[in-house]
N, C-alpha and C positions, 0 to 999 in steps of 0.2 A: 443489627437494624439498619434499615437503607438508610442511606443521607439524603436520596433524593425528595425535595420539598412535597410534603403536606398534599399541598393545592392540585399540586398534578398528578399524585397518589391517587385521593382521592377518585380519581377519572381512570386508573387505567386497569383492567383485572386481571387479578389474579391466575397460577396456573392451574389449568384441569387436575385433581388429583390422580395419580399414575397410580391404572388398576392392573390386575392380573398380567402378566405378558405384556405391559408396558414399561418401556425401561428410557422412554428422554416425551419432553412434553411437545419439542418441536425439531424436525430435521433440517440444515441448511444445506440446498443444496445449490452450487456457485462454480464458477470457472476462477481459474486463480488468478488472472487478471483482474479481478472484482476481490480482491481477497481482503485488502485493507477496509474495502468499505463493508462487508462482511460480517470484519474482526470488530470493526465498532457496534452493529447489529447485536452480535454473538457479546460480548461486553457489557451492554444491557440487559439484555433476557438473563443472562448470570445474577446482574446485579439485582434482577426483579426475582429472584428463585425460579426461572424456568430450567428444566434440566433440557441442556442443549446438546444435541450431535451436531459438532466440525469435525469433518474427519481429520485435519492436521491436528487436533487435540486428541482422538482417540486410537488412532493407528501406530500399532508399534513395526520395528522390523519384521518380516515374514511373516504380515498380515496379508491376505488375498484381498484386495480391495476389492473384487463386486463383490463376492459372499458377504465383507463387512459391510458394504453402502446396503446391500436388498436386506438382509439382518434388522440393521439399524431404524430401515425405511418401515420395515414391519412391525416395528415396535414400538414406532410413533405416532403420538394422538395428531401431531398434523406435517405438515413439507410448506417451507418455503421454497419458492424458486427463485431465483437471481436474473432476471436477465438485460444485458445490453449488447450492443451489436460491438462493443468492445473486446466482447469471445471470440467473436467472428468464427462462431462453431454453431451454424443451424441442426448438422447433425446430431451435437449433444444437447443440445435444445430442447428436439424433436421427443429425443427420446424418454428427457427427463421428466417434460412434461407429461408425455403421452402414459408412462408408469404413476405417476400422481394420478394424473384426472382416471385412469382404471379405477386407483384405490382411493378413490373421494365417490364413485361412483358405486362401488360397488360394496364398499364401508360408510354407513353415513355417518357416522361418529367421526370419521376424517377428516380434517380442516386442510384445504390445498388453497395454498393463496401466493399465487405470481405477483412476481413484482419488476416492474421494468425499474434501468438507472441512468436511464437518458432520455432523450426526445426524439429518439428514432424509430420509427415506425414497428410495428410486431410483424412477425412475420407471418403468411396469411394460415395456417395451421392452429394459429393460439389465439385466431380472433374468437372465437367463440366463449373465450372467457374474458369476464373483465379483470383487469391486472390493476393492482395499486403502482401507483405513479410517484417513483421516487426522485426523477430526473433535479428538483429543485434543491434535493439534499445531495452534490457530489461525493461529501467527507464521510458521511455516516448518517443513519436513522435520526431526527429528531421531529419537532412541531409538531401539529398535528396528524400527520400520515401514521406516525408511529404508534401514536393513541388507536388509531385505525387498523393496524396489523396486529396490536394486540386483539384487537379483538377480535379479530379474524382468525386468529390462534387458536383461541378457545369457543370461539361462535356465539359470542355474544353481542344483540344489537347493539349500538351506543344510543344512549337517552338523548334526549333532545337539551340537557344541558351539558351534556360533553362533546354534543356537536357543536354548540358555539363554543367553547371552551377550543375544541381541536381548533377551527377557524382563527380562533386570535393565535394562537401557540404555531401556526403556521406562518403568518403574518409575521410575525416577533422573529421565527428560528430564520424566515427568507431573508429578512433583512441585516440581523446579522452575518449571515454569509455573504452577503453582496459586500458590506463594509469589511472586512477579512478582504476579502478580494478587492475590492479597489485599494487600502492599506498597501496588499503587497505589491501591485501592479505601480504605485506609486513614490515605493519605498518610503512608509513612512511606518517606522515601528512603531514610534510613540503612538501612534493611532491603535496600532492591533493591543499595546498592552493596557491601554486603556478602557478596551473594549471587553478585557477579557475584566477588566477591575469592575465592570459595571454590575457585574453579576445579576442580571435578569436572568428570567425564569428557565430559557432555552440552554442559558449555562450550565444551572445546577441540576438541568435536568438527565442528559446524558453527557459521554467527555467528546461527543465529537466536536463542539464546535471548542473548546481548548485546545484540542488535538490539531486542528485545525490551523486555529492563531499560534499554537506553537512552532508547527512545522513552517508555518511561515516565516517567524522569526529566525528558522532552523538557515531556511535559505538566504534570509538579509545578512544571514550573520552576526545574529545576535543568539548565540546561546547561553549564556549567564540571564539575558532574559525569559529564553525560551524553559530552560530549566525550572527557572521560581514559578512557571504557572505549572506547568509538569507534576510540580512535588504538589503542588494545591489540588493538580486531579487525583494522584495517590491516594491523598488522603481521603478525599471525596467520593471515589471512585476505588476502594481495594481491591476489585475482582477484575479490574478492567485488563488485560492488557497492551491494548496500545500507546496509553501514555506512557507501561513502562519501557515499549520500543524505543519509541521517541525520545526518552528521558536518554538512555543511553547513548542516543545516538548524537541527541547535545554535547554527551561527557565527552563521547568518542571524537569530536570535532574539539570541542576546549582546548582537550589535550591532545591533540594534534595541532593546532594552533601555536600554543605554548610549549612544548614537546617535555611535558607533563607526565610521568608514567604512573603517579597517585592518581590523575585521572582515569587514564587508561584502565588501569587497576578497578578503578569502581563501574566502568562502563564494563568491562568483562563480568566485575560479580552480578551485574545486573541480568546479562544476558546469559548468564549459564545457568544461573537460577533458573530462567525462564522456560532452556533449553532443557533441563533436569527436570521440567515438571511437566513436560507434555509439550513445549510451546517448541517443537522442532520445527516448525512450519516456515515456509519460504522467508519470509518478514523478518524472522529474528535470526535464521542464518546469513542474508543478506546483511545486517547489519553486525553482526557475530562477527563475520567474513572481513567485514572491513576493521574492526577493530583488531585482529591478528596483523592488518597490513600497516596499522599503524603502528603494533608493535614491533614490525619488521623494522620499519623505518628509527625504530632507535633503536634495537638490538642487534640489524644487519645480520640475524641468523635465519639461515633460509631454511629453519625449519618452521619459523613462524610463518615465513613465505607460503609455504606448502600448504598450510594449514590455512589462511588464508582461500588461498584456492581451491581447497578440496572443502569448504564449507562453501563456496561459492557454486561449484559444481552439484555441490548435491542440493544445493537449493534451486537450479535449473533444473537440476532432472523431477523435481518436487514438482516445476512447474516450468514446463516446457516453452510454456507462451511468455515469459517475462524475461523480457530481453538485459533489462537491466543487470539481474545475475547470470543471464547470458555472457554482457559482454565483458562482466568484472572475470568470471572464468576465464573467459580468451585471454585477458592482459594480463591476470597473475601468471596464466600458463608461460607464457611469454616471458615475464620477469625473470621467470625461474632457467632460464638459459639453453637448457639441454632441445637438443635436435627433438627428441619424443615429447619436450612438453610445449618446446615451438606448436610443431604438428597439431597435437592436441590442442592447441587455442586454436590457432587456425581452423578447425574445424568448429570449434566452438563460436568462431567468428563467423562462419560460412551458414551456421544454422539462426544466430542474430539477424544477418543480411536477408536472410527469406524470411525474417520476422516480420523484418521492417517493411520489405518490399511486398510482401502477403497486404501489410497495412495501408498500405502508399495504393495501392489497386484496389482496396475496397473504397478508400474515398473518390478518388479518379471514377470509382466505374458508380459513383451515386450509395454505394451499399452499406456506407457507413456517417452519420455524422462527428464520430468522435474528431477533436480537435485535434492537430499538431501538437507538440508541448518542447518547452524547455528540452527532456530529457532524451526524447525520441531522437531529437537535432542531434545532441550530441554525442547519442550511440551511433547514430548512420558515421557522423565526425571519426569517431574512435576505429569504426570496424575499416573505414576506407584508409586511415593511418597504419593499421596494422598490415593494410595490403599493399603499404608502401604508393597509395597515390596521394604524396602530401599536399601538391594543389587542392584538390578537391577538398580534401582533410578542411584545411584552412578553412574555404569556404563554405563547409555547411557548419564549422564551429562558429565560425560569423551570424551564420541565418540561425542558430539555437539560440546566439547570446540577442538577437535582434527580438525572438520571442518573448525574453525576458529579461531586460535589462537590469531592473534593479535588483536579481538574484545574484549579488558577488560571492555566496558561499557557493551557489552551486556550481556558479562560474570556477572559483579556484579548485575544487574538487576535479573537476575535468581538466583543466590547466593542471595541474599537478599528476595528472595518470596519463595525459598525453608528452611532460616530459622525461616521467620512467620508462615509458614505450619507446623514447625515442632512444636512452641510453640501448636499448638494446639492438634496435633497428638501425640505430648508425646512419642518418642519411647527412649530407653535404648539408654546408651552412644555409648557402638557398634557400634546401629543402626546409630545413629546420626552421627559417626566417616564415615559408610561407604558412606555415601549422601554428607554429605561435604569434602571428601578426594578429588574429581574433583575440588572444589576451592581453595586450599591452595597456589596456584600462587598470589591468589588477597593482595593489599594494604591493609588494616585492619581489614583481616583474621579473626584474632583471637579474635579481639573484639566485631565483632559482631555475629559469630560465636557461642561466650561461652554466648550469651542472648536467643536463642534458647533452 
């Protein structure tokens, strides 16, 4: 039986029952740069009993992905679409959409319902339909929009008491996100775990906004806090899993912090679980990935190294556009010593760089609003270190930390993989001096600093 409250049950409907030749109640279909937000989408409609197609849940090896996406598409009662100019793919846009609105046109039982995830314009091919407007929810589906998509799901109007109902449930979910974000922009946890303590309705209604305050806390540095709301979405939330991402990725930092290997230990059962059950998807290899590199770091056997990088690699190749496990492939490759696995990140580095630079010219040339971040700074930081121009290095790890100052977790994270990079790069103290002059705010600087 759901946990989710009563009040807001009552408002939202149920799924179409799945007749002959139907085999999922709704398709998602998304760029994997939108994956997280996505996965919280896909979290919900589980938790509501909709039978959902993600193809990172349904594809095994030596699947032919289009015969399984057109398969899949044809055996669903409806298609979302994902879009933001965050893909920066008009072509798979184009198409995605244009195969939906055929089959919403030509099936009228089919519910095709777009959704933008930002405040950037549509492009002029998709004006002709109206698109639900997610831009106010970055993390995940909540408020009222989501009252709204279900029922675009299944094609039913909403009564004029669950249109006001959506309206306050909108209201309530915006403002909590804005307090989330001002919390962490400010560093103050005490505010976010207070927030999560207040348990209004948007809380227990889906785990994005926990999800949310947790990963927040993931970055101040507070994971022993971020954890205890974690285990509260578990329990709240059984089908979900982003919180158990997250969860893990607390443990994965604890014990890395305290050089903990019972931590460790539990952040792996966490994620192979996940990984054993379908959840091979970018999201849990990235964090998979890094939890081998923390076992490196107290095992020193480089076949955890490997292993490491080769969950990191196939989680790039999973998703091409996500530079993040872009550029943690480059660095393990690198770690790992040999002339072929140098090469190898380097290229892995060289294809991060036309990620970024793909990014950096769609906002220059107007075509995208999405914002800079923290993490973008300090992957361009990392990929220019590893091509040995450590001036530069220095300086955009300056302009990532200037993004977001009171992020010390995510700050040490990057200070810590820019001094393994450098054990291997070997550059003169200078150099060294000029790369690590952006971390000299962090807690034990200087000690691990002078092992580099």
């Amino acid at each position: 039986m759901s946990s989710i409250p009563q009040e807001w049950l009552q408002h939202a409907p149920k799924p179409r029952e799945l007749k002959k030749g139907e085999n999922w109640n709704v398709f998602l279909s998304y760029r994997s740069v939108n994956r997280t937000w996505v996965l919280n989408l896909y979290d919900i409609l589980v938790e509501l009993d909709y039978k959902v197609f993600m193809d990172q849940f349904v594809l095994k090896p030596g699947d032919v992905l289009i015969d399984l996406l057109e398969d899949a598409l044809a055996t669903s009662q409806a298609g979302v679409l994902m879009w933001s100019n965050a893909a920066e793919d008009s072509a798979w846009v184009r198409k995605e959409y244009n195969t939906m609105e055929r089959k919403a046109t030509t099936n009228k039982d089919f519910k095709f319902i777009p959704i933008k995830l930002d405040a950037n314009e549509l492009p002029e091919f998709a004006m002709n339909r109206i698109f639900m407007d997610f831009s106010s929810y970055p993390d995940g589906p909540n408020g009222g929009e989501l009252l709204r998509l279900l029922h675009g799901i299944v094609g039913q109007p909403m009564s004029p008491e669950t249109v006001r109902f959506a309206a306050e449930q909108d209201e309530a979910a915006d403002e909590a996100n804005e307090d989330i974000k001002s919390a962490l922009r400010n560093g103050y946890p005490e505010d976010i775990i207070a927030l999560s303590e207040s348990d209004g309705l948007p809380w227990r209604t889906t785990p994005s906004l926990g999800c949310k305050a947790a990963e927040s806390l993931i970055k101040l540095k507070k994971n022993t806090e971020a954890i205890a709301i974690l285990e509260k979405l578990e329990v709240r939330f059984p089908k979900a899993i982003r919180p158990k991402q997250l969860h893990a990725l607390a443990v994965a930092r604890l014990g890395a912090d305290t050089r903990d290997p019972a931590a460790l230990k539990q952040a792996q059962r966490i994620l192979s679980k996940l990984y054993d059950t379908g959840g091979g998807d970018p999201e849990t290899l990235g964090i998979y990935a890094r939890t081998w590199m923390d076992r490196y770091a107290l095992s020193n056997d480089v076949n955890d190294l490997q292993q490491s990088r080769d969950y990191y690699a196939e989680a790039f190749k999973r998703a091409p556009d996500d530079y993040y496990t872009g550029v943690n492939a480059a660095a393990k490759s690198i770690f790992m010593g040999t002339q072929k696995a140098m090469d190898e990140g380097m290229t892995y580095a060289k294809q991060v760089e036309d990620l970024l630079q793909k990014r950096a010219e769609a906002r220059a040339n107007g075509e995208t609003k999405v914002k800079e971040d923290y993490w973008e700074w300090a992957t361009a930081g990392e990929v220019l270190l590893m091509q040995k121009k450590y001036a530069e290095a220095g300086e955009t790890y300056k302009e990532a930390i200037k993004l977001a100052r009171t992020e010390t977790g995510s700050h040490e994270s990057t200070w810590k993989q820019a001094c393994r990079l450098m054990e291997k790069l070997k550059p003169s103290d200078e150099e060294k001096t000029q790369v690590l002059s952006a971390f000299t705010h962090l807690k034990d600087y200087d000690k691990f600093s002078e092992g580099s």
